[in-house]
Each structure stands twice: as C-alpha cells, then as structure tokens.
N, C-alpha and C positions, 0 to 999 in steps of 0.2 A: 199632613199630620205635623211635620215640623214648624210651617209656617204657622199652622195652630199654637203650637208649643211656643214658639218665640212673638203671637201678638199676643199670649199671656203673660208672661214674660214681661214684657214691656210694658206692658196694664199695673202689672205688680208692684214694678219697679219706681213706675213714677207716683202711684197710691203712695209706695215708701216716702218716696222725694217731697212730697207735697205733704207727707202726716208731717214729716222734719225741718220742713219751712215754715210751718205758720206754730210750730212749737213757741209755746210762749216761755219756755226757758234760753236763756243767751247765757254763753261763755266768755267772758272776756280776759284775754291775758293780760298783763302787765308783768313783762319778765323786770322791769330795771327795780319795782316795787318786791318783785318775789313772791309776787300771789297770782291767783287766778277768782277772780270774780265769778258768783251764780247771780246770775238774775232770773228772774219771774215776772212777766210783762213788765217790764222797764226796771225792778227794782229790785234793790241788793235783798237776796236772802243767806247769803253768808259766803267770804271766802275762803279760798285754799290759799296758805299761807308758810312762807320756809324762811320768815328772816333770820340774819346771824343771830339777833339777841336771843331768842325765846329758845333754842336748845332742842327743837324736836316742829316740827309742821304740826299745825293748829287750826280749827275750821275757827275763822273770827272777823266782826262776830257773829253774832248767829240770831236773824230775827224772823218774828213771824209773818205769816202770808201779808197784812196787814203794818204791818211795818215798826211791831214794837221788837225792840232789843231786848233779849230774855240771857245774854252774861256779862256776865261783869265785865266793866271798861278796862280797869288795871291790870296791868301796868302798862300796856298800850295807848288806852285811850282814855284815861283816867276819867272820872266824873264826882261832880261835888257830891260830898256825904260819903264816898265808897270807902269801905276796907279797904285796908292794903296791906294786908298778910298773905302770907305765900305766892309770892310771885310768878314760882311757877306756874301756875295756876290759871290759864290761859284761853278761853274760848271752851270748843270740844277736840279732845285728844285723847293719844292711846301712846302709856309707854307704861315702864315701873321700875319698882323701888330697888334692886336686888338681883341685876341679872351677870353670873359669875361674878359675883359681888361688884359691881360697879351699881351705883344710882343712877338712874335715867329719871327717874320721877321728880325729882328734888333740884336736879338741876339749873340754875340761873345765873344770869348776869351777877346777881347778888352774893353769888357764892367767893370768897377769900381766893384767892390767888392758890395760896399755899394750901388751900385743901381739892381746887382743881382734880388732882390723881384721882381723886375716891368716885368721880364722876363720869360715867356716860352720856356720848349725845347721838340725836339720830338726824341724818343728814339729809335730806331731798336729793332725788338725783335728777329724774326726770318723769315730765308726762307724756305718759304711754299712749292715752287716747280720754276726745271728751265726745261725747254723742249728746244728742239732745233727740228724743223721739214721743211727742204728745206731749202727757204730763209729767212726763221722765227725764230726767238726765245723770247721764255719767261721766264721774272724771276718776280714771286711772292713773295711778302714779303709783313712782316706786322711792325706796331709800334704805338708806344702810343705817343699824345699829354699829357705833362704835365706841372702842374704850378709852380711855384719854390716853394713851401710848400710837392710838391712831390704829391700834387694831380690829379688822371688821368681825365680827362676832355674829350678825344676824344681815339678810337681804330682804328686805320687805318691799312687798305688791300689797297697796292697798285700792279695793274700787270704795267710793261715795257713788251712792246712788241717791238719787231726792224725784220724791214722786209727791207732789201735791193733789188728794181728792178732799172735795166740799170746804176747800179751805183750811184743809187740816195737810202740814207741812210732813212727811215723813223722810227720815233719815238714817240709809244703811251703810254702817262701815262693815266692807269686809279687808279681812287682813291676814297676807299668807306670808309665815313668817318661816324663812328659812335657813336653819346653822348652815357657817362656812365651814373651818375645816378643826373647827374640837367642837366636844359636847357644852351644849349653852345650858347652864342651869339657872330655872328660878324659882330662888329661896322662897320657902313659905313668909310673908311679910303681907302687912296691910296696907302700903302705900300703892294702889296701880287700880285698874289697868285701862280701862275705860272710861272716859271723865265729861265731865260739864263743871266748870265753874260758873252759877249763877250769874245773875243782876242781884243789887242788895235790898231792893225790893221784894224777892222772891228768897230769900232766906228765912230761918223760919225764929220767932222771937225767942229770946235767952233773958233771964234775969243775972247770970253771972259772967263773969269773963272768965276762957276759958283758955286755959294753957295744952298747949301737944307736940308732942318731941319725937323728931323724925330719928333714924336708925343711928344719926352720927352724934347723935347727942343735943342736936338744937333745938330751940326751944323755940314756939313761935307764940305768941297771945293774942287770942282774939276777942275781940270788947264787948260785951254785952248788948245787946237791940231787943226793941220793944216793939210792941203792937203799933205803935204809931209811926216805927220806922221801915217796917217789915211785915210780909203777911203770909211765907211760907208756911205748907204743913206737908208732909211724905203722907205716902200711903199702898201698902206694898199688897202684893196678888195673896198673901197668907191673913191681911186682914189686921195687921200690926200697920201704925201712927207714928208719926211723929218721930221723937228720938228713939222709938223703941226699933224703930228697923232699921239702924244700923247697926252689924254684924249678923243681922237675922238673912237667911236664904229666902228664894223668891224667883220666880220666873220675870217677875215685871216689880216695877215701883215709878208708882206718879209722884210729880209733886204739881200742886195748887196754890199758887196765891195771885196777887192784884199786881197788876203795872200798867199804871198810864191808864187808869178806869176801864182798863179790861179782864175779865178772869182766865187768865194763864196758867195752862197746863205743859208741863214738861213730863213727859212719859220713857224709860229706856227699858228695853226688854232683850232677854236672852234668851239665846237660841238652842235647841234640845242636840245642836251638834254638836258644840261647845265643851271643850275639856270642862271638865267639872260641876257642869249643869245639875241643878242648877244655882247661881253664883248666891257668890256671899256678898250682902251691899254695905259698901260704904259709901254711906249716906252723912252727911255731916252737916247740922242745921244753919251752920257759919255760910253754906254754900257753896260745898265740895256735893257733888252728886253724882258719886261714883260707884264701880261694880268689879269684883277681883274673884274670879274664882281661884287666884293662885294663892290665896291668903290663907288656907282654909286652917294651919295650926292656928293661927294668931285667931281669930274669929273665932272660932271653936273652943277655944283656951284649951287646946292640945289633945283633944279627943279625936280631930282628925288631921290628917297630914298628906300633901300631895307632893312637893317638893318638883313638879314638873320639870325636865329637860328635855333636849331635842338631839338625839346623836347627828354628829356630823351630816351634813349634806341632806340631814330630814326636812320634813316642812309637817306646821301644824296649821290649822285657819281658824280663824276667830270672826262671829258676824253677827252683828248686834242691829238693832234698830231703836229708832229714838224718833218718838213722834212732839210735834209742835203743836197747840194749839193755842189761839183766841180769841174770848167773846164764846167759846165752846162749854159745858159741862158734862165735860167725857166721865163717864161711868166705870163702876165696875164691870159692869157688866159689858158694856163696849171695849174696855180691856183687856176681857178674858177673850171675846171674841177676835182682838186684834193677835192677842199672844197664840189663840188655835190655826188662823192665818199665816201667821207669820211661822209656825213650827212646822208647815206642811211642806215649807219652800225649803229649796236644798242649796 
C-alpha cells in the first residue's frame, strides 16, 4: 500500500514538474534595473517595476498577447505625440490620494522640494515568490507605505497573477494591506486607487482643454484630442458611455478603441469582496482609467460617506482583475459572464 502511495506520488509530482516546464510564461529578474520581467513565449507582457523615481512599484508597460502597448510611455518611455500631464501617472498601479493625510497618489519626481512633507511613498521590499504553472503565473511581492518623516504606516503583500486563455491576457492584483502601529485613515477623496494610465491612442476624443486640481491646490491641463488622434470610448456593466461613467458605480467598465490597426479592449472589474462594492470609477477620458471605492463622498456629492480606516495591526484585501484584449470584440455580454466568474473566486 505504501509503495502504492509513493509510485503516485511521484507520478503526480513530475505531471507538476513537466505542466511548469514547458509553461510558456518566464520570469526574468534584473535586480540592478529594479524590475522583474513577464514573458509569454519569448515576449514581454509587462513588468514589475520599483525604480527610485516613480514613488510606488508599477506593472510597465503593459502589452498585449500580440505585442501592442496599451499605456502610456511617459514619463518613462516617452513617445512622439504623447501627453505629458500627470506624471504620476505610470503603467498599472495601486496607491492614493489621502492616507493620514499624506498623498501617495500625486506623488513625483516633479513635485517642489519644499512641498515634499505633504507626500507619501510606497517602497518595494522584496519578492516573495514567482511560480509559472501552464498558462498562469505569479509573482509575489511585498512593500511598505510610508510618510515623508520616514514613518511606516501600512505593510503591503501584493500577488499578480496573469493567466492568458484564447488570447485574451488577464490580470489580478491582489493586495493585503496592513496598519503598523496607529490607525491608518483614508479620507474620502477622488484621486486613487486602482489605475491604468492609457496609450494616447486609446483615450477617448475631447473638443476642450481640460483643467483638474489635485487636493493641494495644483492645477494640471490637459489639451484637447480629436477623432483623428484618439479612439477611446468607456462602457460600464450599468449601460452608461463615455464621459458619463465617471463617478457612476459598476461592477466592471471597458474601454474600446484602435492601436496599431487592432481593436483594443481594456476591461477592469471589481470584486463582491471588496470594501465598498460596488466601486465608484474614475474614469477619465485624458486617459486615467481608474476605480476608488474610497471616494464615495466626493462621487456621490456627499450623499454617501465611507471614510475607511484600518485599526492597528488590522489587515484589509483588495482584488481586482483587468482583462487585456486584441483583434477581439468582447461584449457585454461576455462581460457579465467574466464579472459572474470572477465573483465566485475568493
């Protein structure tokens, strides 16, 4: 019987071994760069990223199965014709505006010296672990929130996980964020918490230039773009377009337009475990494609209020997924399907 039990055993084990060697995802580190590379049969689908400038780890950038680049170059990788407003503004990341009043969100290279104090940054510490199993892979890492006095305020464990089927890239952040040793408050504000900055391709067209002034008073402008420079459009799980969803709630919001003669869909959707499910989007047609359930006075224009904290030594998780596609025209209804999927997972 035992010998039974240990030639399965061994059967099992190397099924394992053999499903995680011919996985067509590779991890490659480059500690002196400060990233860790995903590939997908030979080619970059996006990396994990802690340089000093950017103020917080960022997936960048971020492209699809097929190898088009779906966010913005700047201020990294800058490309002709691109915006260059908000600098923060970086690949895909998670931070925010407003935590024990410091900004994490706003944060940059570009910020004044002398206003530094008023700012948060979040540090990388280390990876924990990367697996690559079939069409899966995970890379775990952790890092600290802290406040420009040098105080930790928050320890965060975050997993990526990226599972490509039919072509269609998927991507989950999960993130367990937990107070050191006082209560971490975060104010209701609109700037956070989950993000995508575009490509300027996939923006959606404006006839005006548009001004928007973060908590400390700055002001940033962003320029107007046309049908022939841009081909974004939003489209949220409530059936609201365009500018009208954002501030609107929603389980899910796509966005659709062209890059590089393919039709590009960017998808993010929220999870039913999620503080405040489900979220408020900030959606912004310049090419901010984000989600904040912490916002919910500002959004609401003051009908509701969450005001979230975390007492000492708590932990809260946050886990979100974001699907990639192109050359695909993902539906609604393929949508709803993914959001009933994905809510069933814990």
């Amino acid at each position: 019987m035992k010998r039974s039990l240990l030639i399965v055993s061994v059967f099992l084990l190397s099924k394992i071994c053999i499903a995680q060697s011919i996985s067509p995802f590779v991890f490659k580190e480059q500690p002196r760069k400060k990233q860790v590379d995903v590939l997908y049969k030979g080619h970059l689908l996006t990396a994990y990223c802690w340089y000093d400038s950017i103020k917080k780890p960022v997936l960048f950038p971020i492209n699809t199965v097929n190898g088009i680049t779906v966010t913005r170059g700047y201020p990294l990788a800058p490309r002709p014709g691109e915006p260059t407003d908000h600098p923060h503004h970086i690949g895909m990341w998670m931070n925010y505006e407003s935590v024990n009043g410091f900004d994490f969100w706003n944060n940059s290279t570009a910020i004044p010296y002398d206003k530094r104090n008023l700012y948060g940054t979040i540090l990388h510490q280390k990876i924990i672990s990367k697996k690559v199993f079939g069409n899966t892979a995970s890379l775990v890492t952790t890092a600290i929130w802290i406040q420009s006095n040098g105080e930790v305020l928050l320890d965060e464990k975050t997993e990526h996980r990226f599972v490509v089927k039919n072509d269609l890239l998927f991507i989950d952040r999960i993130t367990t964020l937990t107070a050191r040793d006082t209560t971490v408050f975060f104010k209701d504000t609109k700037d956070g918490f989950f993000a995508i900055r575009v490509a300027h391709e996939l923006e959606q067209p404006s006839q005006d230039e548009r001004t928007f002034i973060d908590a400390h008073g700055n002001k940033t402008t962003v320029a107007k773009t046309s049908n022939d420079d841009v081909t974004g459009r939003y489209y949220s799980s409530t059936g609201l377009q365009g500018d009208s969803v954002w501030s609107s709630k929603g389980t899910w919001v796509m966005l659709k337009g062209l890059k590089d003669g393919k039709q590009i869909t960017i998808a993010m959707l929220d999870h039913p475990a999620n503080v405040g499910y489900p979220t408020y989007w900030h959606a912004r047609g310049y090419g901010l494609f984000a989600l904040t359930q912490l916002g919910r006075e500002v959004f609401s224009n003051g009908k509701e209020r969450l005001n979230f904290s975390l007492p000492p030594h708590h932990s809260v998780t946050f886990h979100y997924r974001v699907l990639i596609a192109s050359g695909a025209n993902i539906t609604t209804e393929q949508m709803n399907a993914f959001a009933a999927d994905f809510a069933k997972e814990k």
